[in-house]
C-alpha positions in Angstrom: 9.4 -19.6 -52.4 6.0 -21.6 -52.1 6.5 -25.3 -51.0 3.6 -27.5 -52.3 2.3 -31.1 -51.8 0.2 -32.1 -54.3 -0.4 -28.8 -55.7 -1.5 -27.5 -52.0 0.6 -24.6 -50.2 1.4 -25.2 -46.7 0.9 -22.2 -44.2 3.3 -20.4 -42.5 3.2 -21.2 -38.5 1.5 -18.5 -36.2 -1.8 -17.3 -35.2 -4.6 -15.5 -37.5 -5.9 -12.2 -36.5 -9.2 -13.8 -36.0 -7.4 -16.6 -33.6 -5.9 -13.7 -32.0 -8.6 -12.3 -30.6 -10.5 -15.0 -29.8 -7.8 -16.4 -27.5 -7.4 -12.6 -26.2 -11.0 -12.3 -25.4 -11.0 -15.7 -23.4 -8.1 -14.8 -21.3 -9.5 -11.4 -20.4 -12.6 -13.6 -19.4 -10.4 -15.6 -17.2 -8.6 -12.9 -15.8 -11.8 -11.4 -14.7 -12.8 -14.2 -13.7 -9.9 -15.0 -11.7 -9.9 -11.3 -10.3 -13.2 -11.8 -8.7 -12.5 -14.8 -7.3 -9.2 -12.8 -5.4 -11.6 -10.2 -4.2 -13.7 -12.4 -3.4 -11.3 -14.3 -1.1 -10.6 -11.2 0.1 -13.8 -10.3 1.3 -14.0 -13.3 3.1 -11.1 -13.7 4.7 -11.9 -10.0 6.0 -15.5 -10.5 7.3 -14.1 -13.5 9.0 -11.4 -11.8 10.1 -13.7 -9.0 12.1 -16.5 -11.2 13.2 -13.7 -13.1 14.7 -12.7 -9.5 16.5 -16.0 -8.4 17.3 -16.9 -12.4 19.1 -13.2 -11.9 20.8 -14.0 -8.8 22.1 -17.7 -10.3 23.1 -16.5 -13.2 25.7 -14.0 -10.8 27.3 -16.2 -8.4 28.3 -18.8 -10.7 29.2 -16.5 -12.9 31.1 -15.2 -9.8 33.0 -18.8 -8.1 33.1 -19.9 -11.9 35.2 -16.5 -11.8 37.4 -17.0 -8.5 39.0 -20.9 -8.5 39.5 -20.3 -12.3 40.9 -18.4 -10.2 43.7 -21.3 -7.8 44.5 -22.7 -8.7 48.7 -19.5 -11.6 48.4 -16.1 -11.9 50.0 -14.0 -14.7 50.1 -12.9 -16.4 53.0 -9.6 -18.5 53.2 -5.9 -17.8 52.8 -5.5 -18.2 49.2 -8.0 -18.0 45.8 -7.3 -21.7 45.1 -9.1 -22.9 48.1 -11.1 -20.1 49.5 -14.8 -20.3 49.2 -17.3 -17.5 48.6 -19.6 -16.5 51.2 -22.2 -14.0 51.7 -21.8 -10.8 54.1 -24.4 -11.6 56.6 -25.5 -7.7 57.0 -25.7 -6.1 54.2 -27.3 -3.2 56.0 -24.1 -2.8 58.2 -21.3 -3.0 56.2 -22.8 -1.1 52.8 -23.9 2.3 54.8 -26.7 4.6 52.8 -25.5 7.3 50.8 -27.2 10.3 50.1 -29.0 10.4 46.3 -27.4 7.1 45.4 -27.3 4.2 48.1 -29.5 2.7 50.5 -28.8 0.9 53.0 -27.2 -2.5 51.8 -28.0 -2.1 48.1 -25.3 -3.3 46.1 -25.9 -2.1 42.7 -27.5 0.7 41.0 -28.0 2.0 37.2 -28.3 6.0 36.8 -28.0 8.0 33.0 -26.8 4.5 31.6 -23.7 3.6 34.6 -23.9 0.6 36.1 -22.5 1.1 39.8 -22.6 -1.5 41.9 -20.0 -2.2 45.2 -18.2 -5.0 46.9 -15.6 -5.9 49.6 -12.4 -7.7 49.6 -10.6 -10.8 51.2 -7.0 -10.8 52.9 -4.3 -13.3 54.0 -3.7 -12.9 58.2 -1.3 -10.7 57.7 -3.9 -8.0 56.2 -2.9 -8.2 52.5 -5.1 -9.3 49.6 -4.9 -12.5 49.3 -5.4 -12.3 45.3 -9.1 -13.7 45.2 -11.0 -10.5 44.4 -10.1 -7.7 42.2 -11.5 -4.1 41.0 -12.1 -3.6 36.9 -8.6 -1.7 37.4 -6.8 -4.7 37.7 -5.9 -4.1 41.6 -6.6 -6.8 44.4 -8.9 -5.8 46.9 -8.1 -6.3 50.8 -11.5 -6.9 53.1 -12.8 -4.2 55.0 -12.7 -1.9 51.8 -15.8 -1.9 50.3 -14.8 -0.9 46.6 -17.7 1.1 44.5 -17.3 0.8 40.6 -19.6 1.9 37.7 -19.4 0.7 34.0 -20.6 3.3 31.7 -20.3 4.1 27.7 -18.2 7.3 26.7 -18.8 7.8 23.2 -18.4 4.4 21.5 -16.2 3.3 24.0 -16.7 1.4 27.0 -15.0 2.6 30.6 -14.6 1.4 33.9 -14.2 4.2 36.7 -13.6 3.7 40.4 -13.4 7.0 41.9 -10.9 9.4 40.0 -9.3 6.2 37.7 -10.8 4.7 35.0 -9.3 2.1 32.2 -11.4 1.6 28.9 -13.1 -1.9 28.6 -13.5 -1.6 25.1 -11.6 1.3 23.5 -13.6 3.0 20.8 -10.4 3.9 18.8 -9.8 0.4 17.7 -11.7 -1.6 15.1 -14.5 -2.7 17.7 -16.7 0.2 19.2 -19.7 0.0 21.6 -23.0 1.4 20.3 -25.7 0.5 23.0 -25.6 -0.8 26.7 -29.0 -1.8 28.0 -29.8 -3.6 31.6 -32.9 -5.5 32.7 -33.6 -6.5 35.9 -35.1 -9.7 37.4 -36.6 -8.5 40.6 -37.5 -10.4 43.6 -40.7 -9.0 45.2 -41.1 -11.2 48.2 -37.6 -12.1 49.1 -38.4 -15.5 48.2 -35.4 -16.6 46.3 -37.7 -16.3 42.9 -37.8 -13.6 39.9 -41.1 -11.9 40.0 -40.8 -9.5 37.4 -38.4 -7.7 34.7 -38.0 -4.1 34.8 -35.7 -1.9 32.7 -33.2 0.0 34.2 -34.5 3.3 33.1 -37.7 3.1 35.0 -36.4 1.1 38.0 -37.4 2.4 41.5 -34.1 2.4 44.4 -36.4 -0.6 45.5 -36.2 -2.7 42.5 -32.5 -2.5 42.6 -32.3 -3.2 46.3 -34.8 -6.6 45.3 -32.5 -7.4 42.0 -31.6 -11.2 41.8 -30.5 -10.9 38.4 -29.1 -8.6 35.6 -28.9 -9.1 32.0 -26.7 -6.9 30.3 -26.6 -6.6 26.4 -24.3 -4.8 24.3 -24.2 -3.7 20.9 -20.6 -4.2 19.2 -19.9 -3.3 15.9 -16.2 -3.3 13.4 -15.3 -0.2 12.0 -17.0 1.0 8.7 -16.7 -0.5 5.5 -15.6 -4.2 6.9 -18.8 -5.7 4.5 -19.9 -4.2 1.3 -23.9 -4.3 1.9 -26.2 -3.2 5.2 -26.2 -5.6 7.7 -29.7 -6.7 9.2 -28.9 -7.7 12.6 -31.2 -8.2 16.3 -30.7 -6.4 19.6 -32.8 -6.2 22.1 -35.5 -8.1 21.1 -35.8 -6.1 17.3 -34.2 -6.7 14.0 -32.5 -3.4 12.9 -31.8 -2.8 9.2 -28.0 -0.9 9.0 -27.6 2.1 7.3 -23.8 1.4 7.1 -21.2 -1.2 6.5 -20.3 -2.1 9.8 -20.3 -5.8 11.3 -23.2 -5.7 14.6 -23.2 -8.5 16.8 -25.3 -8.7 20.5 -23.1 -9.8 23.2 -25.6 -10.9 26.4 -24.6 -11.0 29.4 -26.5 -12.9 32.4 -25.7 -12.4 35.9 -27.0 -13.6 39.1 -26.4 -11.6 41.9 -26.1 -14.4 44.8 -26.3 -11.9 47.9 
């Protein structure tokens, strides 16, 4: 039955084919639309998530790097950390002996293949026990009168601590932040006089320069696990922009000491 106003027929209610797929096409617009933005998000939230990681992982290790170095010709004097005080070992010659092929007398630290070694002594209560101020990479408080020698050294992308037979991983290269490079410079003193003369690489440093080192700079390369960002990072190390040939995350963690002995 046709209803009719005026000799017009009035149209049934729904959509046209053509009205169909117009409002099709423009949802499948949005919903891309919207998908991208999701991924997006997700992207985001990810990068963030491992550059967050990777600077986590970057003030550890350099606060830990600066706390055992800060030890090297030190011990503390006192009865507790709270109030104790620092102090230098007046002989360095006397109480860090030579060693055959890897000490002289009274150095304190030295770099060989890529391990930074370096040694220090402890501080007690009267009774003979640690008193809690000064500790090895292991975790372990360090009593005086034993002079502790400890060497930081990349295994693969991992980073390790190792005092004598022990070691403990710094950074562990089977989680999502690896270590790719470790390189030391050297400020050197050449006349004793309190002032860096010179900066020398570790890898062409004479037993000399270390015995003269003021101060270290330590940098590290730390990067996420693969795939974290979907294009080649360009990042800096060492002084150099390197290009990525993978989708890792790369960020420089530098490390200053001064060695106060």
């Amino acid at each position: 039955m046709n209803y009719t106003t005026s000799g017009s027929k009035f149209r049934s209610p729904g959509f046209t084919l053509i009205e169909l797929m117009i409002s099709m096409t423009i949802g499948i617009i949005v919903l891309i639309s919207a998908t991208g933005l999701i991924i997006s998000a997700a992207d985001a939230r990810r990068i963030v998530k491992f550059s967050a990681e990777l600077q986590e992982e970057s003030f550890f290790i350099s606060h830990l790097l600066k706390q055992q170095l800060a030890q090297a010709g030190y011990r503390r004097i006192g009865t507790a950390s709270t109030t104790s005080r620092a102090i230098p070992i007046p002989n360095l010659d006397d109480h860090y002996p030579p060693v055959t092929g890897k000490w002289l007398s009274g150095q304190l630290i030295n770099i060989t293949s890529g391990a930074l070694s370096y040694r220090f002594d402890g501080a007690s209560l009267p009774d003979g026990t640690p008193d809690g101020s000064i500790y090895d990479c292991l975790g372990n408080a360090v009593p005086v009168g034993v002079v502790i020698e400890a060497s930081i050294a990349m295994q693969g992308n991992s980073l390790v601590c190792s005092i004598g037979a022990n070691s403990i991983p710094l950074i562990d290269g089977s989680t999502d932040t690896i270590i790719e490079q470790l390189v030391f410079t050297l400020g050197v003193d050449t006349n004793n006089d309190r002032i860096i003369d010179r900066t020398v690489d570790s890898s062409v440093a004479t037993a000399t320069d270390f015995s003269n080192t003021r101060n270290l700079t330590i940098r590290m390369l730390l990067a996420s696990r693969d795939g974290v960002i979907k294009h080649n990072q360009t990042y800096r190390f060492n002084g150099a922009n390197v290009t990525a040939t993978d989708n890792r995350l790369r960020t420089e963690a530098v490390v200053p000491v001064a060695l106060r002995h």
